[in-house]
N, C-alpha and C positions, 0 to 999 in steps of 0.2 A: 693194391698199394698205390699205383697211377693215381686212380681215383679220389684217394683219398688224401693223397698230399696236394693235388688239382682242386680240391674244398676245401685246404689250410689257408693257400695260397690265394683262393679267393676271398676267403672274410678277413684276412689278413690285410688284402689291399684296401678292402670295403671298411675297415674299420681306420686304416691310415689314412682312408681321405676323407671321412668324417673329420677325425682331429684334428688333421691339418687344416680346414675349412669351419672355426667354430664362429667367425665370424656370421659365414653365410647360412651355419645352422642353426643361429639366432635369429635372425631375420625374418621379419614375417611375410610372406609373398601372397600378395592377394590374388585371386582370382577371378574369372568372371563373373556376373551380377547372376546368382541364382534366385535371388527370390524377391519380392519388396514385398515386406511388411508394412502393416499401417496400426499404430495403438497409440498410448497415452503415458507421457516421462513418468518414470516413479520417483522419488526420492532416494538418495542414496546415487546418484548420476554426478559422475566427476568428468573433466576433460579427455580421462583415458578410456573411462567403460561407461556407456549408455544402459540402461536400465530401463526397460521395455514394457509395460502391461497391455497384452495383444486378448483378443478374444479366444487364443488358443493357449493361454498359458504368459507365464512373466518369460523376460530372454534379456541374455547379457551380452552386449554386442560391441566390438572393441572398436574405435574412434584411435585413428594414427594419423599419419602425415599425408595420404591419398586416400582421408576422407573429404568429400567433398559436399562443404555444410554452407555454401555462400547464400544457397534459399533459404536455409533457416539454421540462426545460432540460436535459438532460444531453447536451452534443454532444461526447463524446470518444469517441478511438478504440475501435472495435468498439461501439459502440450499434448496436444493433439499433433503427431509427423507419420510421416509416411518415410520409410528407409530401404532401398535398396542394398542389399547383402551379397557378400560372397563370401567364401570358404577361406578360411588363415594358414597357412603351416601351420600356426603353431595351436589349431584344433578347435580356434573360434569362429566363431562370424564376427566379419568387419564388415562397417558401416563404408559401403562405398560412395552414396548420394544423401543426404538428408533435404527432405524437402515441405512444408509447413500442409497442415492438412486442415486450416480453416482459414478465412475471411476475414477482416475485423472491417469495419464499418468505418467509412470514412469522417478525419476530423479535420477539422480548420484549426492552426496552430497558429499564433500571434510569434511570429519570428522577430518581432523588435527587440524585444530582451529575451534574454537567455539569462539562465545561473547553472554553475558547474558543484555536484556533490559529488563529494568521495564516500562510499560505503561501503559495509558486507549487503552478499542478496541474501532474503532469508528464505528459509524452505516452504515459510508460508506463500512465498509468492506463485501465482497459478497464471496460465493462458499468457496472455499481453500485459499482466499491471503485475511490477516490480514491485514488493516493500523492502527496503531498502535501511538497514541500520545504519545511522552513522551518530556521532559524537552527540549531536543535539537528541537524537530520539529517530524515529521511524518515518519513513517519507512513502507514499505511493507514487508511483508514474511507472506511467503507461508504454507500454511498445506499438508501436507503429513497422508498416511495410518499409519506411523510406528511414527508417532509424541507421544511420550510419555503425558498424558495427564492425570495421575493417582493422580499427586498433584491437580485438580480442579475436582468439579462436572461435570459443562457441561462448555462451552464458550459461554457467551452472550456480545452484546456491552455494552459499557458505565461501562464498569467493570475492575479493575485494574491487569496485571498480571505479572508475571517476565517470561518471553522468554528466552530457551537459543536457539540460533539461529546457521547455518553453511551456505557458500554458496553454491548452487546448478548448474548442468551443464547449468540451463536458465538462469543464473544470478542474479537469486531471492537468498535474503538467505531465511533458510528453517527451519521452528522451530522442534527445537529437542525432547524439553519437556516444556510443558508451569504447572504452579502451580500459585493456586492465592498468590498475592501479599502479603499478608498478612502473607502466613505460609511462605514465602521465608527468607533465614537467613539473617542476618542485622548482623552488631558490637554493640559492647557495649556502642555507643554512639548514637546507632538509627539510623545510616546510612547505607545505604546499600551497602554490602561489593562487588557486582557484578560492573562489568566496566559499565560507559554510554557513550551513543552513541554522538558523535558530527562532528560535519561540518567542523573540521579544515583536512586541508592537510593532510594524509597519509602518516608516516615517510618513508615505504619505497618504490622506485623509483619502477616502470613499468616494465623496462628493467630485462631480466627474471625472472617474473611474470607471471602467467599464467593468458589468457584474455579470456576470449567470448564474442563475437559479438550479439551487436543484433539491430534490426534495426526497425524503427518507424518515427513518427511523433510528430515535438516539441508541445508542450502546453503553453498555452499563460502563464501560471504560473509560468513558466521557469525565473530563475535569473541567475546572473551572475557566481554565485558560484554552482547553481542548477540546473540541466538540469532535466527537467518532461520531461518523453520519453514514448509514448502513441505505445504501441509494443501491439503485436498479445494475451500477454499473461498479458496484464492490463496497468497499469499505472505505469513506474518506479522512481527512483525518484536518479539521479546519481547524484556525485560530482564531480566538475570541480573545482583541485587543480593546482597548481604549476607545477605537473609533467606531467599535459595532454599537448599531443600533439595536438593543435587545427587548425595548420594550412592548413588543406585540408577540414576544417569545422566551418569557423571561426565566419559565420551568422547563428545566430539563433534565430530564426522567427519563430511565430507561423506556423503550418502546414507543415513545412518544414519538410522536410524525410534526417534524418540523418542515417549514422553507425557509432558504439560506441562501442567498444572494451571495457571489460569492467573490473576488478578485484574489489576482497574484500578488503577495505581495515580495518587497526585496528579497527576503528570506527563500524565499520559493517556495515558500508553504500558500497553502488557500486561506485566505483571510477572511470570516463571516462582514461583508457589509451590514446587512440584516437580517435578522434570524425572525420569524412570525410562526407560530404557533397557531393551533384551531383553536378558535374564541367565538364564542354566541352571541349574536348582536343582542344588546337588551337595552332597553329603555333607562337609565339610571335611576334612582331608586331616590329620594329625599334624606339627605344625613343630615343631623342634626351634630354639629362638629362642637357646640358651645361645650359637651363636658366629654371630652375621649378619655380612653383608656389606654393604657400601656400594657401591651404581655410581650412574654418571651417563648421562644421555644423551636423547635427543629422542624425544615419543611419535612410531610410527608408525600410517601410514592405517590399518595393517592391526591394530589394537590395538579391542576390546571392554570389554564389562562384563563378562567373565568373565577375559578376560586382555589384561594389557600387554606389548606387545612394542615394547623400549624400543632403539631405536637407537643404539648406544655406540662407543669406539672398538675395538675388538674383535669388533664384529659384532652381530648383533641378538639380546638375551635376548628371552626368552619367562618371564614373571611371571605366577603366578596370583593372583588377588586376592579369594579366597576368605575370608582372615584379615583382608586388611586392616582396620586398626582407627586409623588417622588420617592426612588431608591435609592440609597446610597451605600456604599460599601461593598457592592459588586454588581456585579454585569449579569449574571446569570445564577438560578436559584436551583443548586442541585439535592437530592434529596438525603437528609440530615443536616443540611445547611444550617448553623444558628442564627435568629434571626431576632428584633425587636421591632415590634409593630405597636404602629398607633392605628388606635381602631376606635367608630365608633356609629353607634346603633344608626339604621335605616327606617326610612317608612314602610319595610316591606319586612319589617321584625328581623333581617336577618345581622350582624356584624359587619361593618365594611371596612378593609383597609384602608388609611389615611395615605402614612407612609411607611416605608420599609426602609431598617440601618442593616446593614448585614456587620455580625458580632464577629 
């Protein structure tokens, strides 16, 4: 009977000082680092739980107040990190160290200007290059080691931030210092006192301007105003204003390999200075211009910078645009374009483009 009022009176206590302490049985108490892992962020990673793809399986690993992420806040898809772990009370692993497990290759950044974006990240963003939604449309830039990142926790998608951004010698701009949205200063009417990014023309002209080049493959996403340029170092996303020179690259077609000379401009978008296209050197051909022709009709895919092959009702000409000698009505000829051409016969029997009106 001892015995067993001696075991009442034990889980009796054991269960009063649980309640009495729910505090501290909330609490998650980390322990010491038993393991580091090293994999690649999934999607689906917020500020409180990291989301793991290791070579031994996916792992959900909890992120609190003595995690220690100062080597690397970047938790978006495809990071590459390395995490040191320990055991939780409350039955998980927490992230005690987070630390970055690649390189990125050094860049020269022009710190004289800067511009500041507020956005969401989106989940398409991978490794070091942010795309970045905001009000005008989608922005790239780049992360860097030296990226000031002390205004946020960590970086996850689907979360709001203010960027301040500069261009770099790749042509990316390059985030300077990112801090969430939230703590970034506003005016007194709740607006935000930083510039936003937009699509209009670049006030000023190309003509010394400093440019780099870079070279890639168009994207079917591409618009008239927006050249997506599919380059070595991701996916860009240029503007084609008023001041690009576009006549050595004037079709753009999916998968076509262009070069794009490139500058910042206010906006903080990449502004095409010149766009050049692959074109065949040829000898010009004899046109006989005393009696041209007039058609109409839509560029097709199958159309270069050596020849337009223009879609009519009649069937599809074949234009050489070796003479050509003036466009009007747009900058760039994307495919299904309408177009009116004056055209007329060669000595080489084939059609030449005079001029081009875009409809």
């Amino acid at each position: 009977m001892k015995k067993h009022m001696m075991k009442l009176c034990m889980a009796a206590c054991l269960a009063f000082g649980i309640l009495s302490s729910p505090a501290e049985a909330n609490t998650v108490h980390a322990a010491e680092v038993i393991a580091t892992v090293q994999g690649s962020v999934m999607a689906g990673t917020t500020t409180e739980l990291l989301k793991l793809s290791t070579k031994e399986g996916n792992m959900e690993i909890k992120l609190d107040g003595g995690t220690d992420a100062s080597a690397c806040k970047i938790l978006l898809p495809g990071s590459n990190i390395n995490v040191s772990v320990s055991h939780g009370s409350d039955g998980y692993l927490h992230a005690v160290k987070i630390t970055s497990g690649a390189q990125a290759a050094a860049v020269t950044l022009d710190s004289s200007s800067s511009a500041t974006v507020t956005g969401t990240i989106s989940e398409k963003s991978k490794g070091d290059v942010l795309y970045v939604k905001t009000a005008q449309g989608e922005m790239q830039i780049k992360l860097d080691s030296t990226t000031n990142m002390s205004g946020c926790s960590v970086l996850v998608a689907d979360k709001t931030y203010s960027i301040t951004c500069v261009r770099g010698s790749d042509a990316y701009m390059h985030a300077t210092s990112i801090s969430d949205a939230s703590s970034s200063s506003s005016s007194g009417n709740g607006a935000s006192t930083t510039p936003s990014s937009s699509l209009t023309p670049a006030p000023e002209s190309p003509v010394g301007v400093d440019t780099t080049t870079v070279t890639g493959t168009v994207n079917k996403k591409t618009k008239e105003d927006l050249l997506y340029l599919e380059t070595a170092y991701g996916e860009m996303q240029i503007v084609i204003d008023k001041n690009t020179d576009s006549r050595n690259g004037m079709f753009i077609i999916p998968d076509r390999k262009l070069a794009v000379a490139v500058y910042r401009g206010s906006d903080a978008y990449m502004h095409a200075a010149t766009i050049v296209g692959a074109k065949e050197s040829v000898i010009p051909a004899t046109v006989d211009t005393s009696s041209p022709a007039t058609v109409s009709g839509t560029v097709s895919s199958k159309s270069n910078e050596n020849i337009l092959i223009l879609k009519t009702s009649d069937g599809d000409m074949e234009l050489k645009l070796d003479v050509l000698n003036s466009v009007t009505g747009c900058k760039v000829l994307l495919r299904g374009r309408k177009l009116t051409v004056t055209c007329a016969r060669g000595s080489d029997a084939y059609m030449h483009a005079i001029s081009i009106v875009g409809n």
